[in-house]
N, C-alpha and C positions, 0 to 999 in steps of 0.2 A: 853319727853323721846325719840320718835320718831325723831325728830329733831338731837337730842344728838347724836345721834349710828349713823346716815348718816354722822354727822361733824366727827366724829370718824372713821367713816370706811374711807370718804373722804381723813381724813389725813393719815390713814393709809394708801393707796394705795397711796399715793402722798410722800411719805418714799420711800426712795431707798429700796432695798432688801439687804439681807447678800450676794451678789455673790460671796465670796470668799469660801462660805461653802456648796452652793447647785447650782446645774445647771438641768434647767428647757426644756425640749426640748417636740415641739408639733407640729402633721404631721397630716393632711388629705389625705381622698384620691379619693378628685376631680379632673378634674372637671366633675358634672355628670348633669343630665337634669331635666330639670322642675318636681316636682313629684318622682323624685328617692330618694334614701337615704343616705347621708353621712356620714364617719365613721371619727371624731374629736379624736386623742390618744393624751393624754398628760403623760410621764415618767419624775418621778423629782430624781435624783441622790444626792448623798452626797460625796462633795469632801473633807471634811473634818473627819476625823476619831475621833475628841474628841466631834463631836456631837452624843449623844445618843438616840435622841428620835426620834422614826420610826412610831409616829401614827402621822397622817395629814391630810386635809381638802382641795380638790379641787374646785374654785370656778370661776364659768364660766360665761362668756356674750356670750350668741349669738343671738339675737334679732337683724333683725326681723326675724331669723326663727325661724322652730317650732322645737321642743324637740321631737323627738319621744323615744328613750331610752336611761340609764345615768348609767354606773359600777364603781365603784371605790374599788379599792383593794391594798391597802399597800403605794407603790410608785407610782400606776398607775389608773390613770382614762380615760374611754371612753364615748363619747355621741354619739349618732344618729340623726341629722337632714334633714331637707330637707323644699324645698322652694321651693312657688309655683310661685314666678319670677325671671327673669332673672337678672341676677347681680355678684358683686365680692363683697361679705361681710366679716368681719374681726367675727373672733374665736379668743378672750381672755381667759388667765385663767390664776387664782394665786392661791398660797399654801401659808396654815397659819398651824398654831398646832391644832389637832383637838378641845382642847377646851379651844381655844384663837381666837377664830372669828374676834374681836376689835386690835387685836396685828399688827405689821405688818407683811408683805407677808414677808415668805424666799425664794420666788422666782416666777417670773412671767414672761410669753411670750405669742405671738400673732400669729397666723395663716391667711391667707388668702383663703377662700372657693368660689370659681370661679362654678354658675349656669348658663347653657345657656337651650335654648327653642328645642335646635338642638342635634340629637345624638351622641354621643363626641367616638372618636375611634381613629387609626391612622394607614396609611399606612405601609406596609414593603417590602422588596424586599429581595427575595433569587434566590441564583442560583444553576441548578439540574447539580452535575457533578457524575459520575457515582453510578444513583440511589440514588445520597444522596444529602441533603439541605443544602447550605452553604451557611450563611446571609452575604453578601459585604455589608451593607447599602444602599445607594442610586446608589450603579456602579454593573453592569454586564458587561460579557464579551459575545463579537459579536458573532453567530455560536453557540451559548447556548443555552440551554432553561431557561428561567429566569419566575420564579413565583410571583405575583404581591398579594397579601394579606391584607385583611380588618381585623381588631383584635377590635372588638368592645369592649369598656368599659364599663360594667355598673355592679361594685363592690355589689349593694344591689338588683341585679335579676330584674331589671323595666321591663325589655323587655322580662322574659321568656316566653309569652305565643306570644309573636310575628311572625308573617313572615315578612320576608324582600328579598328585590328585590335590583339586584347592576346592575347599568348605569355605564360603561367601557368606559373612551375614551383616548385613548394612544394616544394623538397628532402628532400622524400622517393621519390623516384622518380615521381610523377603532375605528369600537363601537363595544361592548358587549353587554349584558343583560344575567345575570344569577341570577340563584337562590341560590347560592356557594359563597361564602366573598373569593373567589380567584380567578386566571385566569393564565394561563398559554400563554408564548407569544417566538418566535424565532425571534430576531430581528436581521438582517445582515447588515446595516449600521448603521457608527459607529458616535458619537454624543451626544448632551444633547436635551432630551426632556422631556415635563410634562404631567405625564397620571392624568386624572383627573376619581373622583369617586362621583357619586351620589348617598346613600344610602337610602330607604324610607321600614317603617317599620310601620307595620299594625296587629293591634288588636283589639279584641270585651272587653267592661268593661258596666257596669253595671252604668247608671249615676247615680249622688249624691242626683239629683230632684225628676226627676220623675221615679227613679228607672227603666229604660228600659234601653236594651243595645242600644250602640251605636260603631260605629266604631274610632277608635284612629287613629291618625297616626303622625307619625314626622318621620323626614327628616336629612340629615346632606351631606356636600358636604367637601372633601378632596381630596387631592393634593400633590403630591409628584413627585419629580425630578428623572428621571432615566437618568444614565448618562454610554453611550454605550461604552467601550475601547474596544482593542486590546489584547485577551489575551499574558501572557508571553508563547511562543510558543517554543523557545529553548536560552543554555546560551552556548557562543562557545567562549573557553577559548584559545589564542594565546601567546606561549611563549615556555619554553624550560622547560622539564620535568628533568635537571639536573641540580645542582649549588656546589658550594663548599662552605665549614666555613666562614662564614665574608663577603660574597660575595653577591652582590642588586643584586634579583631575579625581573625582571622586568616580568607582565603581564598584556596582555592588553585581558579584559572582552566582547565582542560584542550579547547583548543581542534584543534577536527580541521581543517585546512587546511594547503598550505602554506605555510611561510614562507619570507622575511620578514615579520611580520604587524606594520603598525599597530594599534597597541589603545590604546584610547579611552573612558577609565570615569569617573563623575561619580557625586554622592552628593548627592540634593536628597530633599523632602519627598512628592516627587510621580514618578512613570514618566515621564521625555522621552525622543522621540525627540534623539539628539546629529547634530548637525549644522555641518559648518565646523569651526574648531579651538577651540572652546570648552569641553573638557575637560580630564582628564588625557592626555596624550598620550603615549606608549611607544611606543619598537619593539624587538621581541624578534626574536631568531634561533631561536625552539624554540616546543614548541607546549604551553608551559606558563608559569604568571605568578601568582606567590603575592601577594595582595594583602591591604595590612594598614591598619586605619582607626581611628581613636578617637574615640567620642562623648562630644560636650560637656553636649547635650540629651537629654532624654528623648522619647521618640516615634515614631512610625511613620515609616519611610525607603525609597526606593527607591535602590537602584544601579542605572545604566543604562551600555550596555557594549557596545562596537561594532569591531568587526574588521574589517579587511580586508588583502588580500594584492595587492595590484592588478589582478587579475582583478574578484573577489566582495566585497563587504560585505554581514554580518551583524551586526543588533541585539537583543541581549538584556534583561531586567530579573531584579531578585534583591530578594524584599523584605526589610525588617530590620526587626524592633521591636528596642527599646533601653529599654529598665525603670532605673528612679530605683536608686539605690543603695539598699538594704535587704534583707530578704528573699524571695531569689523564692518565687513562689507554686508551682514544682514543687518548692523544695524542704519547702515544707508539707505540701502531698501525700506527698510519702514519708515527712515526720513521724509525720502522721496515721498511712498505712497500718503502718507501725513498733510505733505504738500498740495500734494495734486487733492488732494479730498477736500480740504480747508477752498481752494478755488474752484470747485464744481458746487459747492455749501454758498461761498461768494456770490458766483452767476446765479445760482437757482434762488437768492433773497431779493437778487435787481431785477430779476425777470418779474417776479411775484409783486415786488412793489411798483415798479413801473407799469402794469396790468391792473392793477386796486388805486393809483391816482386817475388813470385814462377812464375809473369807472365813475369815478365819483364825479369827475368835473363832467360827466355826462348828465346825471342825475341832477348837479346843482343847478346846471341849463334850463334843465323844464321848469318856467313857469309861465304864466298867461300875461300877455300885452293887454289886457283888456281899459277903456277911460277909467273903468273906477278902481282898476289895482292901485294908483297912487296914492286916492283918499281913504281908501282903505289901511295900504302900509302908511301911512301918517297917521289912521286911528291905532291901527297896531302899537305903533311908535311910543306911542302915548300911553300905550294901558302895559307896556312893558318890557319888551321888543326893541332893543338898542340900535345903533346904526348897525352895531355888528353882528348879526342874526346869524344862527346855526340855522343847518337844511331843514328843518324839521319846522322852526318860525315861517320861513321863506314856503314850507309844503303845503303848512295850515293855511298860513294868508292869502294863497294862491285859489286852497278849495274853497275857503269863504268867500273871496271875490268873485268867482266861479256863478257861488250863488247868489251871492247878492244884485250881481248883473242882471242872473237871470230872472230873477222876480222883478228888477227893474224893466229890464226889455216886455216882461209880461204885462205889465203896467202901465208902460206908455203907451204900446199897441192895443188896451184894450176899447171896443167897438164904443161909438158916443151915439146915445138914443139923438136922433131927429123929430122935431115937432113943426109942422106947418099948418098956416092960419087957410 
C-alpha cells in the first residue's frame, strides 16, 4: 500500500497542472546567515471564475533544511526555515484540493533560498542638500556632503543582541572605524572610486554542549562604487525672447554640469514646475541642446526646463511672446525713426544751401563804380571775358580798374612848372 500512494503521488506530480485556471506564485526573503530564519510565502490565485472550490492543501519540500514554523490559511501558506550551512537550496511547493491528496496538483512552483556564513546587508549612498537626504544611487555630486550607509539584513532578529564595529575604506587612501552603520564624507575631486566596508558583529549565547556562554562572531565585507560628477550648476538659455505665428523659434541651451544630463522641456501658457516624466524628455552626452519650436497661437508662453546628471537637478523658465502675423511693432519703430532722420538730413541740406547762396550774392556785389570800370570791362570784353563773366572775371577787372584809375588820378593832378617873363 505504501508503495502504491508514492507510485500515485509520483505520477501525480509528474502531471502537468491546470495552468490555465490557477497561478501559483512563491517569494522568500533571503539571503540570510547561517542560524537565522527564513520566511518561504506561497499565494495561489484563481484565474478562472467557473472554478468553485476555495479549500486547498499546500505541500512543501525543503529538505535539507529544518522546519521551524508552517501557516496555511485559505490561498496562502507560510513556513520558517533555516540552515545551519552554507548553500543555495530550492523551496518547492504544490497545491492539491484539500481532500484529494492522490489527485493531481493545480498548481506548483519553486523558490531559490540562498544561506551564507557571512552577514548579508548592502551598501547605499545619499546625498545631504539643504538638511535633507536625497538617494542618487551610486553618483554624488562634488563639494557635497555625501552619506555612505550600511542597512543590515537580517528579516528574523539573529543579530539583535549584537554589537557591531564598521572598517571604512574609501579608496583613496583614508579609513574609518566606527561604531554607526554610516559615515559622512566631502569629497572635491571628481571620478569613480570603491569604498569598501568591513563589518564584524559580536555576541554572548549560551552553548548547545556544555551549556556555558561563549562569544559569537561573524563578519561580512561589502563594496560599492561611488561615482564623483559635477553638479548641474546653471542652465543659460540663448535665443530670442519673441517670435511670430508659424514662425522656427530656434534656442540654443548651454548647461554647466556634468554629463550625462537628462533634460526635460515643456512649453505651456504658464511657468510649471516639470515633474515625473511628463515632458519632453532627452538625454544628451554634451553640455549643449539646440532647441527648435513652432507657434500655432499667438500669446504669451513659458518654457520650463529641468536637468539633471544623477547627482543635481536644476529648473529653469524662459518666457516667450509670439505676435500674430503682420507687422511687428519694432519694426515700425525703425520705420518711424528712418523717417524722422531722412527730414532732419532735409532741413539741415536747405539751411546749408540757403546760407552759401546769401554768401555768394554778397561777394558778387563788391565791385567798384569807378568812370573807367566801363572802358576797362569793354577791353576786358574783347581780350576774352564774355557778357557772361564768372566772379573771378568780374574780381580781376575790378583790381585792374582799381589801378588803372589810380595812376590815372595820379597823372592828372600832377604839379605844371610855371614860367614868367
Amino acid at each position: 500500500m505504501v508503495r502504491l500512494t508514492c507510485v500515485m503521488l509520483l505520477l501525480g506530480l509528474g502531471a502537468p497542472p491546470v495552468a490555465e485556471a490557477y497561478d501559483l506564485e512563491i517569494t522568500n526573503n533571503g539571503p540570510i546567515t547561517t542560524g537565522a530564519q527564513a520566511t518561504v510565502q506561497a499565494t495561489l490565485s484563481v484565474k478562472n471564475e467557473s472554478v468553485t472550490s476555495d479549500v486547498y492543501h499546500f505541500n512543501w519540500i525543503y529538505a535539507p533544511l529544518i522546519l521551524i514554523e508552517k501557516s496555511e490559511q485559505g490561498f496562502n501558506s507560510v513556513i520558517n526555515v533555516t540552515g545551519e550551512f552554507p548553500g543555495t537550496f530550492p523551496v518547492s511547493v504544490w497545491v492539491t484540493h484539500r481532500n484529494c491528496w492522490l489527485c493531481r496538483p493545480v498548481a506548483r512552483n519553486v523558490t531559490v533560498l540562498q544561506i551564507t556564513e557571512f552577514i548579508t546587508g548592502n551598501l547605499t549612498i545619499a546625498q545631504i542638500e539643504d538638511s535633507e537626504v536625497v538617494t542618487w544611487g551610486s553618483s554624488s555630486s562634488t563639494g557635497t556632503v555625501t552619506r555612505i550607509s550600511f542597512s543590515l539584513h537580517d528579516p528574523s532578529h539573529y543579530f539583535k543582541s549584537a554589537s557591531f564595529v564598521y572598517n571604512w575604506d574609501f579608496g583613496d587612501g583614508v579609513y574609518q572605524i566606527t561604531k554607526e552603520p554610516f559615515v559622512y564624507c566631502n569629497c572635491s575631486s571628481m571620478g569613480n572610486r570603491t569604498v569598501h566596508l568591513k563589518v564584524v558583529a559580536e555576541w554572548e549565547q549560551i552553548g548547545s554542549i556544555i551549556h556555558e556562554r561563549e562569544i559569537m562572531q561573524k563578519t561580512g565585507d561589502f563594496t560599492t562604487a561611488l561615482e564623483l560628477l559635477d553638479a548641474v550648476k546653471s542652465i543659460n538659455i540663448v535665443g530670442s525672447r519673441e517670435t511670430h505665428v508659424m514662425e522656427n523659434l530656434n534656442l540654443s541651451l548651454h548647461i554647466n554640469g556634468t554629463p550625462p544630463l537628462a533634460l526635460c522641456w515643456l512649453i505651456k501658457s504658464e511657468c510649471i514646475p516639470l515633474e515625473g516624466d511628463k515632458c519632453h524628455l532627452v538625454e544628451i552626452s554634451g553640455s549643449c541642446y539646440n532647441l527648435s519650436h513652432t507657434f500655432r497661437d499667438a500669446g504669451q508662453y513659458c518654457l520650463s526646463i529641468r536637468v539633471e546628471n544623477g547627482v543635481t537637478m536644476l529648473q529653469t523658465y524662459h518666457g516667450i511672446k509670439v505676435w500674430p502675423t503682420g507687422i511687428h511693432p519694432a519694426f515700425l519703430v525703425l520705420v518711424c525713426i528712418a523717417l524722422v532722420s531722412v527730414m532732419l538730413l532735409l532741413v539741415l541740406y536747405t539751411t546749408f544751401r540757403s546760407n552759401t547762396q546769401q554768401k555768394d550774392l554778397v561777394e558778387v556785389a563788391d565791385f567798384d563804380f569807378s568812370p573807367l570800370s566801363d572802358e576797362h570791362l569793354s577791353n576786358h570784353s574783347e581780350s576774352g571775358c564774355g557778357p557772361l563773366c564768372c566772379r573771378s572775371c568780374f574780381l580781376q577787372s575790378s583790381k585792374e580798374a582799381a589801378r588803372e584809375s589810380h595812376e590815372l588820378r595820379h597823372s592828372f593832378y600832377k604839379p605844371v612848372k610855371m614860367y614868367t617873363q
